[in-house]
C-alpha positions as CSV (number, residue, x, y, z in Angstrom):
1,X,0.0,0.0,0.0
2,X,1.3,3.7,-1.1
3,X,1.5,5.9,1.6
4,X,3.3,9.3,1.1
5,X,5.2,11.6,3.7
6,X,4.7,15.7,2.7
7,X,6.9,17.2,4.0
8,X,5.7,21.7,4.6
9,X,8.9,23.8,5.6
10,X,6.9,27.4,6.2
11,X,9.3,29.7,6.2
12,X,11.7,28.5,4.2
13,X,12.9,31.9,2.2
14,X,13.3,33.5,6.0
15,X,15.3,30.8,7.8
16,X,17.6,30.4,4.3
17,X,18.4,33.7,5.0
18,X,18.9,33.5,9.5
19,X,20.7,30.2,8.7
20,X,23.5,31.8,6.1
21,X,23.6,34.6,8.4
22,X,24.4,32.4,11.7
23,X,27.0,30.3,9.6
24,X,28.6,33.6,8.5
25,X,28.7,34.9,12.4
26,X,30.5,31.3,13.4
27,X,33.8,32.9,11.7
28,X,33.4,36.7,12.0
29,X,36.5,38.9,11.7
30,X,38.7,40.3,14.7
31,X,37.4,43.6,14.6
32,X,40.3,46.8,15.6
33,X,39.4,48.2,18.5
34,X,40.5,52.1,18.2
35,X,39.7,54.7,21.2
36,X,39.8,58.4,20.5
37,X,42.4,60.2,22.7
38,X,39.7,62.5,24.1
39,X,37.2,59.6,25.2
40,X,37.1,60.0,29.0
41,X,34.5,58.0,30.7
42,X,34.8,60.1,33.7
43,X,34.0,59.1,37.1
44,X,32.0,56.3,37.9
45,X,28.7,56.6,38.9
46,X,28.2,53.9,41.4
47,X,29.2,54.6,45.0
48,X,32.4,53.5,46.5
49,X,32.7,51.0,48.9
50,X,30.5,48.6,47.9
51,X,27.4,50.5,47.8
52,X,25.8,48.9,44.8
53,X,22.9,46.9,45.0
54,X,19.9,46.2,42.5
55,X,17.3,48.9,42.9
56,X,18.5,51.3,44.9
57,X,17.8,54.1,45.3
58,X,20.8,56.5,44.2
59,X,20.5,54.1,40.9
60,X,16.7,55.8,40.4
61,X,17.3,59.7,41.0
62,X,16.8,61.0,37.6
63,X,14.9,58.2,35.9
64,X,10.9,59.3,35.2
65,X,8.5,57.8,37.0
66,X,6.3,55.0,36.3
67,X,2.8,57.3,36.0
68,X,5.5,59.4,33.1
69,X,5.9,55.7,31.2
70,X,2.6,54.9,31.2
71,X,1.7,58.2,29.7
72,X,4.3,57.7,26.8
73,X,3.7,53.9,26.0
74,X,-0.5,55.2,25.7
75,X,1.1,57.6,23.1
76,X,2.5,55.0,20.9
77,X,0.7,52.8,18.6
78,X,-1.3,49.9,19.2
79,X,1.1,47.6,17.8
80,X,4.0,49.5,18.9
81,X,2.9,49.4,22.8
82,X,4.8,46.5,24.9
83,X,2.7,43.9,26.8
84,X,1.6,44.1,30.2
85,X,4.9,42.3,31.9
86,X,7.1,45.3,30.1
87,X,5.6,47.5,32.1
88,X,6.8,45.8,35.8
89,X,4.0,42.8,36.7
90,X,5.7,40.8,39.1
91,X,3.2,37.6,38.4
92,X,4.3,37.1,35.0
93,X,8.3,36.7,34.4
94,X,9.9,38.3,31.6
95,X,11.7,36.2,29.2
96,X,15.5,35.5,29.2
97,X,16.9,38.1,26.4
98,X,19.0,35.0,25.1
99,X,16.3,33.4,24.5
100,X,13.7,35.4,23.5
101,X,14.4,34.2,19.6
102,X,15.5,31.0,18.1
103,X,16.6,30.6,14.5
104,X,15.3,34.4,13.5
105,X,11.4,34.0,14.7
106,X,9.5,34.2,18.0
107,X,9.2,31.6,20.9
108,X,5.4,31.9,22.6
109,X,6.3,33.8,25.3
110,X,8.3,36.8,23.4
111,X,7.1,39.9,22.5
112,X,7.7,42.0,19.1
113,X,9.2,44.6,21.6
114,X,11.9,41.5,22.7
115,X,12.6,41.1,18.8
116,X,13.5,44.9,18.5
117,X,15.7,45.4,21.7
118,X,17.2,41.7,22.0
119,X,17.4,40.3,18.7
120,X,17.6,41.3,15.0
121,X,15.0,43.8,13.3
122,X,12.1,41.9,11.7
123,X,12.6,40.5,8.4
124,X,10.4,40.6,5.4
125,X,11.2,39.4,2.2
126,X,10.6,41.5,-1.0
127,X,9.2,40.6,-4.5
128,X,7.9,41.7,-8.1
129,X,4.1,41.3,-8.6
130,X,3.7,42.8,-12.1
131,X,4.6,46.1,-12.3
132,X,4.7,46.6,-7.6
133,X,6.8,45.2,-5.0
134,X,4.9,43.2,-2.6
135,X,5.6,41.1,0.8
136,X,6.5,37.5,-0.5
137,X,7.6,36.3,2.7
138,X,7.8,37.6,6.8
139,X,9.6,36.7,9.8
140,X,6.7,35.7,13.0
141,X,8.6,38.8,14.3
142,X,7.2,41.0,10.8
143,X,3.8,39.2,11.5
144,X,3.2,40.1,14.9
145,X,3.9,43.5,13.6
146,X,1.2,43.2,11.1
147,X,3.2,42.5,8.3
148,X,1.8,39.9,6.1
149,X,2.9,38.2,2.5
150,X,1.3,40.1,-0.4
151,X,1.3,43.4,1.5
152,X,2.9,46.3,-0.5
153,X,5.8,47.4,0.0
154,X,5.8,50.7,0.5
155,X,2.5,50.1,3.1
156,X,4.6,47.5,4.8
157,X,7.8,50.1,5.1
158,X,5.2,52.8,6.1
159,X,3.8,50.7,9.0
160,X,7.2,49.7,10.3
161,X,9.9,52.0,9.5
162,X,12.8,49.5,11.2
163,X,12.1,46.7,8.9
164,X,14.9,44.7,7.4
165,X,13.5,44.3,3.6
166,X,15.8,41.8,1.7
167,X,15.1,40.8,-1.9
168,X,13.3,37.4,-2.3
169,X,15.9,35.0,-3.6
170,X,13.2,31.6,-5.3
171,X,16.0,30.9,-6.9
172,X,18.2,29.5,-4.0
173,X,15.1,28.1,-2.3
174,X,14.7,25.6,-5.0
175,X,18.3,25.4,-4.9
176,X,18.0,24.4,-1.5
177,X,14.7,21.9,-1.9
178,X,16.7,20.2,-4.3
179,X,19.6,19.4,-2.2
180,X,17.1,18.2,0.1
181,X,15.1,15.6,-2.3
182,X,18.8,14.6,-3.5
183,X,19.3,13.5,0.2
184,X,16.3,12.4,1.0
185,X,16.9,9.9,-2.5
186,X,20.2,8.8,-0.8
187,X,19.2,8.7,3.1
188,X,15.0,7.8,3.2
189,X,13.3,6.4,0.3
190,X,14.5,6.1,-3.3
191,X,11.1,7.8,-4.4
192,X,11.2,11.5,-3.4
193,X,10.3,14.7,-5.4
194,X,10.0,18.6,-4.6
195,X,6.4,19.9,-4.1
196,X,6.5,23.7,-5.4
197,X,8.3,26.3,-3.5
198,X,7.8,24.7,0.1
199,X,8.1,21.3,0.9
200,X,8.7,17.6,-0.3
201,X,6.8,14.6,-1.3
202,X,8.3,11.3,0.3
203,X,7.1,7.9,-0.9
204,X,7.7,5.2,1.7
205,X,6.0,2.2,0.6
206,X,8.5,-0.8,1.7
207,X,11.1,1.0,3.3
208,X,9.5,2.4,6.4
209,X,10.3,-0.4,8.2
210,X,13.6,0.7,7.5
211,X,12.8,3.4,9.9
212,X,11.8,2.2,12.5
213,X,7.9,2.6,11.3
214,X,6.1,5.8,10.0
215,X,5.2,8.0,13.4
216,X,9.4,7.4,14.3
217,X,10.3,8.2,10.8
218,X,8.2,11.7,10.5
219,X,9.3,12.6,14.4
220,X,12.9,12.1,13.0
221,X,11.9,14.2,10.1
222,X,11.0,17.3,12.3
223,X,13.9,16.7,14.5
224,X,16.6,16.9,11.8
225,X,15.1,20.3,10.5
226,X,14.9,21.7,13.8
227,X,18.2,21.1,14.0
228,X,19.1,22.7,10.6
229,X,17.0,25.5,11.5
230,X,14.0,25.5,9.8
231,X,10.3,25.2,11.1
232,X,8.5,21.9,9.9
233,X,5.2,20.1,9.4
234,X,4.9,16.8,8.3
235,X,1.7,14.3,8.0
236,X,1.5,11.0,6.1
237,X,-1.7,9.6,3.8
238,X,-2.6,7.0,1.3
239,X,-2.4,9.7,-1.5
240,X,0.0,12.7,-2.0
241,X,-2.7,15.1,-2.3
242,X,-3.9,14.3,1.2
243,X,-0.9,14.4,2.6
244,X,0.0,17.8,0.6
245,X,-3.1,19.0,2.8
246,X,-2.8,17.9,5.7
247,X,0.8,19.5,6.3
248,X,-0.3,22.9,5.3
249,X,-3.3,23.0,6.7
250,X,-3.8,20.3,9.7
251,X,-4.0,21.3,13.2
252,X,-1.0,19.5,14.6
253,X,2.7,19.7,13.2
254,X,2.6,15.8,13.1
255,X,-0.6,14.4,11.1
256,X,-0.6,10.2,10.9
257,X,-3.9,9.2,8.9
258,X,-4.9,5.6,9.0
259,X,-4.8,3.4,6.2
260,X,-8.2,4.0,4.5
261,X,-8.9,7.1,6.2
262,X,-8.4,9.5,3.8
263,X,-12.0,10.9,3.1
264,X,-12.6,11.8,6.7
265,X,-9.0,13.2,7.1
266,X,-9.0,16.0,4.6
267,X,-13.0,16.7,5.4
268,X,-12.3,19.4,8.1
269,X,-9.8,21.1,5.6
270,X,-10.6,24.2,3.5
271,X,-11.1,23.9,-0.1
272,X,-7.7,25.4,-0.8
273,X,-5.9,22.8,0.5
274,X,-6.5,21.1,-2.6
275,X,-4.3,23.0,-4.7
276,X,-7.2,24.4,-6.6
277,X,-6.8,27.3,-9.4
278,X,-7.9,31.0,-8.2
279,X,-10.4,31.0,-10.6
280,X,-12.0,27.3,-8.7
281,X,-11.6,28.8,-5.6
282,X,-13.5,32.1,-6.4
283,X,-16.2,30.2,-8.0
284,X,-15.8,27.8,-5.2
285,X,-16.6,30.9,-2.8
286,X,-19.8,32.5,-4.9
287,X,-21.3,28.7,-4.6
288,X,-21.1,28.5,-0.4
289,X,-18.4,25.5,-0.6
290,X,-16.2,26.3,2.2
291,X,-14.7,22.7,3.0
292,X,-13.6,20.2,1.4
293,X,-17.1,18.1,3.4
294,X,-19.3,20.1,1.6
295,X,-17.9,18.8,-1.8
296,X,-17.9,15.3,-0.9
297,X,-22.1,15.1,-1.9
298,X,-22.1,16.7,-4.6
299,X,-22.8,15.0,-8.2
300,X,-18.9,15.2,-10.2
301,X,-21.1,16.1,-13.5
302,X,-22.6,20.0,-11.8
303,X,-19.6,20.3,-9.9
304,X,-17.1,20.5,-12.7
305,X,-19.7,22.8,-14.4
306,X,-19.4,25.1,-11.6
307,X,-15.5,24.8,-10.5
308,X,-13.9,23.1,-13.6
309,X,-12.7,19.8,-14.7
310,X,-9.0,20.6,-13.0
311,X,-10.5,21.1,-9.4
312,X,-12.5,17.4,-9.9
313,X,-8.7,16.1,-11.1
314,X,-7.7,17.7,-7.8
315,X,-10.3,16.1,-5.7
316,X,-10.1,12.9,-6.5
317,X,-6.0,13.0,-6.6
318,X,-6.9,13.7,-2.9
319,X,-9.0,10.9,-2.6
320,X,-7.2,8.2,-4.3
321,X,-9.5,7.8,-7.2
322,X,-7.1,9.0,-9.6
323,X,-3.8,8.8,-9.5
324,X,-1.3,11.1,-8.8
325,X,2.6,9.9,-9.5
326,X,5.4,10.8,-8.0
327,X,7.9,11.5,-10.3
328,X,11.6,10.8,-7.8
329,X,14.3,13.1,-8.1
330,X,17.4,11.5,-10.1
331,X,20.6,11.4,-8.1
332,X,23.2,12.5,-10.7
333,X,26.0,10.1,-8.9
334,X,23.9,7.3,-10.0
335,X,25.7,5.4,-12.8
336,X,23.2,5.1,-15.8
337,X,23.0,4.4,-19.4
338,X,20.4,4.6,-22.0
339,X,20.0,3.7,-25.6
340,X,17.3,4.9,-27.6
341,X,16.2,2.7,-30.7
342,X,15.5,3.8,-34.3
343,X,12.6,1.1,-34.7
344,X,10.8,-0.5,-31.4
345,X,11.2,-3.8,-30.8
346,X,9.5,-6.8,-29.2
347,X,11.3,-10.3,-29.1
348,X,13.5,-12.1,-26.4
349,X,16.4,-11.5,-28.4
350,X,16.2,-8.0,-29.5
351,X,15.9,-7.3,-25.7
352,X,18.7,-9.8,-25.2
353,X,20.9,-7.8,-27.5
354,X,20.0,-4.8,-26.4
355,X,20.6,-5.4,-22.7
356,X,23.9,-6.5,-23.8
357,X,24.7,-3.1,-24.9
358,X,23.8,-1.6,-22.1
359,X,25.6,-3.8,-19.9
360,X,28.9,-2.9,-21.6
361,X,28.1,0.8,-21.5
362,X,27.6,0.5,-17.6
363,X,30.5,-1.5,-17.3
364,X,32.9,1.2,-18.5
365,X,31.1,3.5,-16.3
366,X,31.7,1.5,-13.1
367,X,35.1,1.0,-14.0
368,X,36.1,4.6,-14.4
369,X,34.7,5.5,-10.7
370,X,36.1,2.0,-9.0
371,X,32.7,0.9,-8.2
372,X,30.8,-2.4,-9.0
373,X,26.8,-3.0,-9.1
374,X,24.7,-4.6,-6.3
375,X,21.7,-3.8,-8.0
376,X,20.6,-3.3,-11.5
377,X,16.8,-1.5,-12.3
378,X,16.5,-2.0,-16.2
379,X,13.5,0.6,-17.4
380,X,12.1,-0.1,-21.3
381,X,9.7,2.3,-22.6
382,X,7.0,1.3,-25.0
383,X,5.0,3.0,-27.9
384,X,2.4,3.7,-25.7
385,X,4.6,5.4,-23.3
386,X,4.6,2.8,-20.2
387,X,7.1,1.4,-18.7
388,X,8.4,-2.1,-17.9
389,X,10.9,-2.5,-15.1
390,X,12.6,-5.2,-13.8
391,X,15.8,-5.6,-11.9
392,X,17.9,-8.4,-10.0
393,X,20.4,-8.4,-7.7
394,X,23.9,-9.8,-6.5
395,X,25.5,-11.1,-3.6
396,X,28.9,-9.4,-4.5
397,X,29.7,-6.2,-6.1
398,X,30.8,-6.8,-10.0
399,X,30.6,-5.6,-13.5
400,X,31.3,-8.9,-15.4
401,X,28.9,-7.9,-18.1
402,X,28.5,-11.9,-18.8
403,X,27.5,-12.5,-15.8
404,X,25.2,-9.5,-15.0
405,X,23.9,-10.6,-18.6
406,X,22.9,-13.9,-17.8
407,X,20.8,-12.5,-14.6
408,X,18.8,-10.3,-17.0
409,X,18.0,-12.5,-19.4
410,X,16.5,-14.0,-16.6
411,X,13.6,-11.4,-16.7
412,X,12.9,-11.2,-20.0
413,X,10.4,-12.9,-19.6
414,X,8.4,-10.7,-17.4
415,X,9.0,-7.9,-19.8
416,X,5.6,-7.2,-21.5
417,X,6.9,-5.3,-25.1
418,X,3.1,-4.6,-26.4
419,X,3.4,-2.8,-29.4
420,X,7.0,-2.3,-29.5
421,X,10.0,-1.1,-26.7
422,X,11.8,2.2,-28.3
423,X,13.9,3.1,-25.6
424,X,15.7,1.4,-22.8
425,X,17.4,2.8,-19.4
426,X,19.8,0.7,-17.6
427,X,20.5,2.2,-13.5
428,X,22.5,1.1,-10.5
429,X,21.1,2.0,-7.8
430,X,23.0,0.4,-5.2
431,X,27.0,0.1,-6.0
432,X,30.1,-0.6,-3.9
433,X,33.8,-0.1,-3.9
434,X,35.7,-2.8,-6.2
435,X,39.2,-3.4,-6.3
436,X,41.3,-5.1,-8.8
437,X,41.6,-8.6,-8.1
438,X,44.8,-10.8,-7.0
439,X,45.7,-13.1,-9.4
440,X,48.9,-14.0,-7.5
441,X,47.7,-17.6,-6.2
442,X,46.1,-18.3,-9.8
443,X,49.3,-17.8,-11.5
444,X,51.2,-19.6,-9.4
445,X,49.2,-22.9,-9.5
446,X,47.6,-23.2,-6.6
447,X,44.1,-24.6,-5.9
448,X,41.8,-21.8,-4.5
449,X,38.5,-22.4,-3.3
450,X,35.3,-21.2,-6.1
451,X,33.6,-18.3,-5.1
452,X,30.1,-19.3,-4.6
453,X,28.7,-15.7,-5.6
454,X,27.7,-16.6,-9.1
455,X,25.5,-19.7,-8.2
456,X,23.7,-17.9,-5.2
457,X,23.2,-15.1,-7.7
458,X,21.4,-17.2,-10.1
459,X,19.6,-19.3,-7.8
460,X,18.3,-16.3,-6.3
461,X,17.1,-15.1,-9.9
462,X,15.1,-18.6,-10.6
463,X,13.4,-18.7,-6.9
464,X,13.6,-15.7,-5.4
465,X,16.9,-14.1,-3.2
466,X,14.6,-14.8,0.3
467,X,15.1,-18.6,-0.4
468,X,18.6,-18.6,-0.6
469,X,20.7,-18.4,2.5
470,X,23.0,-19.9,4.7
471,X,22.7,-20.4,8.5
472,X,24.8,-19.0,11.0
473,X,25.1,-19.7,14.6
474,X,24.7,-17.2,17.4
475,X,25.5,-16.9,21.2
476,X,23.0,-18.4,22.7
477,X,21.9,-21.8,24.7
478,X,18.4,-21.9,23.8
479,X,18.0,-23.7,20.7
480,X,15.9,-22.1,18.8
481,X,17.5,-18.8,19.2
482,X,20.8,-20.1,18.5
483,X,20.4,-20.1,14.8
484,X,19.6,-17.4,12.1
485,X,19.8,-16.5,8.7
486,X,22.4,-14.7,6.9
487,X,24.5,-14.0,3.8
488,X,24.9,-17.2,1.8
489,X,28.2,-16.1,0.3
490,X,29.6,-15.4,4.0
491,X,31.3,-18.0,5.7
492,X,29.4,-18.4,9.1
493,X,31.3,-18.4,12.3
494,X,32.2,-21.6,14.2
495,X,29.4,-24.1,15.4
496,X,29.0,-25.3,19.0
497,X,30.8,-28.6,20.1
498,X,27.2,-30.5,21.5
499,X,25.4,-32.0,18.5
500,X,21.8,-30.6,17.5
501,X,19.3,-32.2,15.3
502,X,19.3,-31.4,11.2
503,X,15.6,-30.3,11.4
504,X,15.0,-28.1,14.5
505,X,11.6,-27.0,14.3
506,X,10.2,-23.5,14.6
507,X,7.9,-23.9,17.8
508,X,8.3,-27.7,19.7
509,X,5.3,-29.7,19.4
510,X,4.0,-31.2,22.3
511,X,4.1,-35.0,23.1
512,X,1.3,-37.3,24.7
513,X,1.2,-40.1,26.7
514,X,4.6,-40.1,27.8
515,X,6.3,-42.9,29.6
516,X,9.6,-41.8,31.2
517,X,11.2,-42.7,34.6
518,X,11.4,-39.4,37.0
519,X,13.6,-37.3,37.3
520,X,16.7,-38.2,34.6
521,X,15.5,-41.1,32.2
522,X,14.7,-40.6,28.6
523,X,10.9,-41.1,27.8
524,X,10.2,-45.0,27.0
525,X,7.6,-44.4,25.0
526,X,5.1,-41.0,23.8
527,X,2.5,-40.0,21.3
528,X,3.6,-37.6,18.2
529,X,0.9,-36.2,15.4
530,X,-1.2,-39.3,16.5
531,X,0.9,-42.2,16.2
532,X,2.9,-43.8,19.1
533,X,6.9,-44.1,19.0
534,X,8.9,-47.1,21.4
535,X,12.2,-45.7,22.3
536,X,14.6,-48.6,22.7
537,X,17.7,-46.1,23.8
538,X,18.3,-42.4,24.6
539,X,21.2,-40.1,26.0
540,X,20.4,-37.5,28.2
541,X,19.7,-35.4,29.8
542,X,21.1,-31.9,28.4
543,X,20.1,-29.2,30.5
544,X,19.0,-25.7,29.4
545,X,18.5,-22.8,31.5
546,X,16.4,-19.8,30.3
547,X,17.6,-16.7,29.3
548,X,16.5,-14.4,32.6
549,X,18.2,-11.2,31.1
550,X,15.5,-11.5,28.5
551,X,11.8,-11.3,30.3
552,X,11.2,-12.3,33.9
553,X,8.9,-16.0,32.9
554,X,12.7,-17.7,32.0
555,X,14.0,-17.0,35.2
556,X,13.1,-20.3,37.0
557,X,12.7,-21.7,33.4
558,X,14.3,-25.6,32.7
559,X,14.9,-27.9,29.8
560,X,16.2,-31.5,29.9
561,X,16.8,-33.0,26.3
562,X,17.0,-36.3,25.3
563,X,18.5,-37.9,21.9
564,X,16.4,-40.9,21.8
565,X,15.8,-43.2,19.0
566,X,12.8,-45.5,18.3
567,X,12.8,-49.5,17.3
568,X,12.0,-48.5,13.5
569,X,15.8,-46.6,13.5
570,X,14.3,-42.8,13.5
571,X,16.0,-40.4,16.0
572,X,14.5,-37.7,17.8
573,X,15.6,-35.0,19.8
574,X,12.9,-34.3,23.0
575,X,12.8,-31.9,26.3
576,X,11.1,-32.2,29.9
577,X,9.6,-28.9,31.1
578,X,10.8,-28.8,34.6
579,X,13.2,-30.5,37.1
580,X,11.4,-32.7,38.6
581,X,12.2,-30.8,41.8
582,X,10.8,-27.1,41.9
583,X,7.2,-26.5,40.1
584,X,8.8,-23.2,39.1
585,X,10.7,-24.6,37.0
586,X,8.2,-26.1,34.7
587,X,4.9,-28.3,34.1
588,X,7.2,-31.8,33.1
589,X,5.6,-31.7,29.7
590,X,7.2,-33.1,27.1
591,X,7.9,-31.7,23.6
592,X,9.5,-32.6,20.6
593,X,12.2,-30.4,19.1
594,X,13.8,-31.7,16.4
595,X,14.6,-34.7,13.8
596,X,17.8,-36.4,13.5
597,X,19.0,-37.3,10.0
């Protein structure tokens, strides 16, 4: 199931601009520090003798009084007049001046007087609109001063006159966007693109497991802009027009939606979180629909009369009804090729040839940067302009083109050419370093062991790379955790000295009708899957303790097992729950294990 991450960065112009201005101030310049001859502090004003203390008197003689204060802040302008706690409440405490602003905009608790006196001047970004100069973007400093995007110019400069006005700069914002979907390629999902201006568009179907799940993924998100300085919002859906709207305009900075819950999600939401055009919303506006509820009843046929086909496109994009793609952002460092046919073509070995081609193009590529291919994605584009992809993979990096040949031809047959295949890509997606190779031993003679890489990589191709594997043992005494799956090309590491059964079974199956001497002889007979097994010898017992670091139910837990073998030759490999002395330590059922060869 699709599910899409938007991610909605705010104020992205203004914290570009407090972000290049904080990395310039890291490194600022020793300034010269020159005094004029005649620069006499004179004496100092605070008593001798230790005198000093906050509030005192002799530090108020001269200063006006609090009834004069008043009388000038009621002079000033609404917006210009401080809150209450500037003017001396002792219920409310001020705010610490190093901390009234963080990364160039307001916490909650300061003031627009706190930004002029403790921080830098509010900033507001100018652009062109036609023929004026209007607001494009403003600091929550500017906006608390009543400056707001698409404000003029000169009205904004009129209503503050200390107003830092910078040029807008789109230019580098996309700039910057783009480095951000180029990372977010390389670091989060290999399906990411730019949504205008503001944001990104993440697709993390199959990898958010990767993540640690979706909610741990998006709180990671908004952590690693914080720390980069820049305000976020992020909110997953099923579609990428959902999740568009919810980051812009959902109530929380985090927005999860439930698979399947897309409809009443974006209900709430106003109609121009759709991305409508002006001319839909107006119309949208003279009709009465305010929300994106009151669209929902209405027939499709009178509602694209009254707001236009696009804003029904829009809807349903929303909705999951048609779909939107996501078109990913290329990394450039990627190694690909493409060939581009004069004539389409459509048999097995036309493809063949082709992917040939290609193959020895990519080869010369990975060569010149040292690298060799993991993975191969191979794109083909028909008449009709879809697409068939397949890929494969391998267990060691390589660019033998034979050998990366012969795993492609693999999937040709999954390769549906329709009317014709006119143009073929050929990407890497995953690469690693590759050295030249040491022929020493091979020249000299000597007998080196075959690199199993080649097989598993075929194999893999026929039946799929989750059924091929190798087991590996790992540090631990209870059986069925002391094996696990790994690399089948990787030589596992050494194997415990006691013997353990070729089959060892997922979950033990219980036994019935056991006959066993208590407390340390082998059963004599027991029931398994309804038929009954005679033991005529055994060795035991072998006793397992559980694993009391892991959860407090193995701390009294015991297992005795038995190798025991039946008068028909088979050998089986059983355990007693328990003792036989402490009912903590278990039940004395019995349970089969595992099958001897």
């Amino acid at each position: 199931m699709r599910r899409v991450v938007s991610l909605f960065l705010p104020d992205l112009a203004i914290e570009r601009l407090r972000r290049l201005e904080r990395s310039a101030s890291r490194q600022p310049e020793r300034p010269v520090l020159e005094l004029p001859v005649d620069d006499d502090p004179g004496a100092c004003s605070v008593p001798r003798g230790g005198g000093w203390r906050p509030g005192a008197r002799w530090a108020r003689e001269g200063l006006p009084s609090r009834a004069d204060v008043e009388t000038q802040i009621a002079a000033l302008p609404t917006h210009a007049q401080p809150p209450m706690r500037e003017l001396g409440r002792r219920s409310e405490a001020a705010s610490h001046p190093y901390k009234a602003v963080i990364a160039g905009h307001l916490t909650p608790k300061a003031s627009p007087l706190d930004i002029k006196t403790n921080s830098l001047p509010p900033l507001a970004l100018i652009g062109k609109a036609g023929r004026r100069e209007e607001v494009v973007a403003a600091c929550e400093g500017a906006r608390a001063l009543g400056i707001h995007p698409g404000m003029a110019a000169t009205h904004a400069r009129a209503l503050v006159s200390d107003l830092d006005f910078r040029p807008a700069e789109p230019e580098a914002d996309a700039a910057l966007l783009d480095r951000l979907a180029l990372f977010a390629v390389r670091r989060w999902s290999p399906i990411a693109a730019v949504t205008p201006s503001d944001g990104l568009w993440i697709d993390l179907a199959g990898c958010a497991h990767l993540h640690g799940g979706e909610e741990r993924f998006c709180r990671r998100l908004i952590a690693f802009c914080r720390r980069a300085g820049f305000t976020a919002r992020v909110a997953v859906a099923d579609t990428a027009g959902a999740a568009h709207a919810l980051a812009r305009f959902g109530r929380s900075e985090l927005t999860r939606v439930e698979p399947g819950a897309t409809a009443s999600a974006i209900s709430p939401l106003p109609i121009v979180a759709l991305r409508l055009a002006p001319s839909a919303l107006s119309a949208a506006k003279r009709f009465g629909f305010e929300t994106v509820a009151d669209l929902l009843p209405v027939a499709r046929g009178p509602l694209a009369r009254r707001l236009g086909l696009p804003a029904i496109t829009r809807l349903d994009q929303a909705l999951g009804a048609v779909a939107e793609p996501i078109t990913p952002r290329e990394d450039a460092e990627v190694p690909i090729v493409e060939r581009r046919l004069l004539e389409p073509i459509g048999t097995a070995e036309a493809i063949e040839q082709v992917m040939g081609d290609l193959l020895t193009d990519l080869a010369q590529v990975l060569q010149a940067r040292g690298l060799g291919a993991r993975a191969l994605r191979l794109t083909g584009l028909r008449v009709d302009g879809t697409e068939q992809v397949v890929g494969v993979g391998t267990s060691r990096p390589t660019r033998e083109v034979s050998h990366l040949l012969r795993l492609l031809k693999l999937r040709i047959e999954r390769i549906d050419p329709g009317m014709g295949l006119e143009q073929f890509w050929l990407v890497a997606p995953h690469t690693e370093p590759l050295d030249a190779v040491d022929l020493g031993a091979v020249l000299a003679g000597e007998t080196l062991v075959r690199d199993p890489a080649r097989l598993v990589d075929v194999i893999a191709g026929r039946i799929g790379g989750y059924a091929v594997y190798r087991l590996a043992p790992v540090e631990s005494h209870v059986p069925e955790r002391a094996v696990t799956r790994s690399d089948p090309v990787e030589m596992p590491g050494s194997w415990p000295a006691w013997k353990r059964p070729i089959r060892l079974f997922s979950r033990p199956e219980p036994l019935a009708r056991v006959m066993a001497l208590m407390p340390d002889q082998p059963p004599r007979r027991f029931e398994w899957r309804g038929k009954t097994y005679k033991i005529v010898a055994g060795d035991g017992p072998e006793r397992v303790h559980g694993e009391w670091w892991r959860r407090d139910a193995e701390v009294w837990a015991v297992r005795d097992y038995y190798r025991v073998e039946d008068e028909a030759g088979g050998r089986y490999w059983v355990f007693r729950r328990g003792d036989g002395f402490e009912d903590q330590t278990g039940d004395l059922s019995w349970w089969m294990h595992g099958v001897f060869g």
